[in-house]
Structures are given as structure tokens and as C-alpha cells.
N, C-alpha and C positions, 0 to 999 in steps of 0.2 A: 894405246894406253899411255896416259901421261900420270906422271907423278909429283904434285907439288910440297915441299915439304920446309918446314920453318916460314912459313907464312908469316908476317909482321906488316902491320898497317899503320902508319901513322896521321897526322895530318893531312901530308904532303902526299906521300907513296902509298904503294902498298909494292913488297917482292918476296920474293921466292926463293930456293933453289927448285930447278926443271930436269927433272928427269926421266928422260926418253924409254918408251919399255925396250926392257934388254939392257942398257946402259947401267954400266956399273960405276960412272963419273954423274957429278952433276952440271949444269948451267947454271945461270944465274939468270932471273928475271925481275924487270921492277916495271910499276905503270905510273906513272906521275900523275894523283887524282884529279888535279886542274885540267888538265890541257887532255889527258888521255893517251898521251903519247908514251910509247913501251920502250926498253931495252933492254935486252936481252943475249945473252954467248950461250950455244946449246954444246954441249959436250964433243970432242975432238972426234968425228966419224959420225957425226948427228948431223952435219950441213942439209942434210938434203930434206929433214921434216919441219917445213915449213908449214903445212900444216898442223903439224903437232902444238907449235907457238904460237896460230891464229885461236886455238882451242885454248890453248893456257893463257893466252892474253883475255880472252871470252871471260874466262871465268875467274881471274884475278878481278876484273871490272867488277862480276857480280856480287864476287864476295865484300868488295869494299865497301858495299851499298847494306850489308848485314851491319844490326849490331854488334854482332859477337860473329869475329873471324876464327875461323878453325885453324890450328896448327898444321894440320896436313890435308889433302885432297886426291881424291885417284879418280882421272877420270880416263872413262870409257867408253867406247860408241863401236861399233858393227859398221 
């Protein structure tokens, strides 16, 4: 489970803070809507879910592509 929260989209970007389930810290994430290129720091003991930030990167994309972005997002998969 990921948690994205303060979502803001501008022009330019769209980011985040990323929050890892269990994580009581956040990350930071942004996607630069041009180019699609991410950056991202996940919280200090988080290094190793790299997949957690292919999923949060997924879905900052898709939200950018909405009218109306949502403040927060929790996602989840099995």
C-alpha cells in the first residue's frame, strides 16, 4: 500500500508526498509532465521499495491526465 498525499499539478509537474505502508515519515515525488521523467527520495528505511515508486509514479501520470486531481490517493494491489 502506497499513500500519496498533497497532490498538486501544475502546468509543469504534478507531486506528492509518498508514503510507504508502515512509514510514519514521508518522501517526496514529482513527474515533470513534458518529458515524464520522475524524482523522487522515499523515506529513511524505505530504499529497498522500488516497486512501491513504479506504482506511485503509474498513478501520478494518470492522475495528471484527470481534470480534477484529488488531494490524496491510497493505493493497493494483492
Amino acid at each position: 500500500m502506497i499513500r500519496l498525499l498533497n497532490i498538486v499539478r501544475d502546468d509543469e509537474c504534478i507531486t506528492c508526498d509518498f508514503v510507504p505502508e508502515d512509514a510514519e515519515t514521508a518522501g517526496e515525488m514529482s513527474v515533470d509532465l513534458k518529458t515524464g521523467e520522475a524524482q523522487y527520495t522515499v523515506p529513511e528505511g524505505y530504499e529497498w521499495c522500488k516497486s512501491h515508486v513504479s506504482r506511485a509514479i503509474r498513478t501520478l501520470q494518470e492522475l495528471a491526465c484527470e481534470e480534477k486531481v484529488p488531494q490524496k490517493k491510497t493505493i493497493m494491489w494483492y
